[in-house]
C-alpha positions as CSV (number, residue, x, y, z in Angstrom):
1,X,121.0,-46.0,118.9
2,X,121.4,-42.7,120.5
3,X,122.7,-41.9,123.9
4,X,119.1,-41.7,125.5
5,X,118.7,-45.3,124.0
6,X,121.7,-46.6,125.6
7,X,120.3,-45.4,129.0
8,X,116.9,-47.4,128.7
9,X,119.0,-50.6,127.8
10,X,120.8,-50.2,130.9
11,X,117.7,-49.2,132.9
12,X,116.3,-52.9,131.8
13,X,119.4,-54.2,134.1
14,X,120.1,-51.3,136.9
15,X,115.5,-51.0,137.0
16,X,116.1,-47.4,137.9
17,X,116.6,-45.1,134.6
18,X,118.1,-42.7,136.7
19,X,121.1,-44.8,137.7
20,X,121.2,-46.0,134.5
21,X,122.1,-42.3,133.0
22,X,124.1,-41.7,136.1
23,X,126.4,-45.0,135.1
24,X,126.4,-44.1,131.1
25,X,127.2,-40.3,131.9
26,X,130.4,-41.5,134.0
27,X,131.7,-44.3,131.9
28,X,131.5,-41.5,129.5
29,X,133.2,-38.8,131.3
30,X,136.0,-41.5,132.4
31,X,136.7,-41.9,128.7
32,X,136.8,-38.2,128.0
33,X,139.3,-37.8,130.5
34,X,141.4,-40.1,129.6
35,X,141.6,-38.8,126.3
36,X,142.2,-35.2,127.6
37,X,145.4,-36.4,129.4
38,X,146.3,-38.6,126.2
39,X,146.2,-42.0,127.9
40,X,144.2,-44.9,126.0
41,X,141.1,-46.4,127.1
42,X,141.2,-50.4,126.0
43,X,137.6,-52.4,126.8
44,X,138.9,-55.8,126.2
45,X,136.8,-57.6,123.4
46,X,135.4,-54.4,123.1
47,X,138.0,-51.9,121.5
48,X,140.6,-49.2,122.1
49,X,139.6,-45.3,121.9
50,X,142.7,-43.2,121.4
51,X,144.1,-39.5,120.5
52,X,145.5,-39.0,117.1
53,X,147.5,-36.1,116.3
54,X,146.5,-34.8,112.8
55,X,149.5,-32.7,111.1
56,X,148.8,-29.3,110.0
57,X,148.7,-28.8,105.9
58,X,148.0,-26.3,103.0
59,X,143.8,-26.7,101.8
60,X,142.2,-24.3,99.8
61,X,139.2,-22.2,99.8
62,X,137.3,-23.7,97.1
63,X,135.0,-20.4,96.8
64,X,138.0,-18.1,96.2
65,X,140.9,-20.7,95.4
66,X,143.2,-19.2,97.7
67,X,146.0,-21.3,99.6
68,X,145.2,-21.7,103.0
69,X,147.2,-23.0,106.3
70,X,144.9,-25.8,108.0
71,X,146.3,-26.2,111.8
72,X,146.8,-29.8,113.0
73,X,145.2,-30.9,115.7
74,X,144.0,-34.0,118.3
75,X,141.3,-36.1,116.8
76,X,139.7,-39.0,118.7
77,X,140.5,-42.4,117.3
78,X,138.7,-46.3,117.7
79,X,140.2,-49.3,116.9
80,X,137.7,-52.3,116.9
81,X,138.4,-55.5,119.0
82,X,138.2,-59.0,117.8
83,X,134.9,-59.4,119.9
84,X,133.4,-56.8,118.3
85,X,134.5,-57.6,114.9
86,X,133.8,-61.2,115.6
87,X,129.9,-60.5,116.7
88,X,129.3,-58.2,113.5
89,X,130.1,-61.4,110.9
C-alpha cells in the first residue's frame, strides 16, 4: 500500500478523496513535527515512532579501501504495539 492508496481507503469513510488526502497529509505532517522537535508520537495499539541518534564511526570505501569518518546522525525509529503485533498472528 502506497500513500495514494491510503487516501482512497480513507475516501471510502470521509466520501470526499479530497478530505481524505487533506486528513492523511496532516496526520502526517503532525508526525514529522514531532519528530523534528524530538518528542514521540505513541498511537495506542497502534505503535510508537521515535528519533534515534546513530553514533558517528570509521567505514571504508570499499572501491579504494581507505578509512573513512561516517557522521552520526537522527534516524526515525518504530516500535510496534501489541494491537498491531496481535492482528499480524
Amino acid at each position: 500500500m502506497n500513500k495514494g492508496d491510503l487516501i482512497n481507503k480513507v475516501a471510502e469513510v470521509t466520501s470526499k478523496k479530497k478530505d481524505a488526502e487533506a486528513a492523511v497529509n496532516c496526520v502526517l505532517a503532525a508526525i514529522t513535527d514531532a519528530l523534528k522537535q524530538g518528542d514521540a508520537v505513541t498511537l495506542v495499539g497502534f505503535g510508537t515512532f521515535k528519533v534515534a541518534e546513530r553514533k558517528g564511526r570509521k567505514g571504508r570505501n570499499p572501491r579504494t579501501g581507505k578509512e573513512i569518518e561516517i557522521k552520526g546522525k537522527k534516524v526515525p525509529k518504530f516500535q510496534a504495539g501489541k494491537g498491531l503485533r496481535d492482528a499480524l498472528k
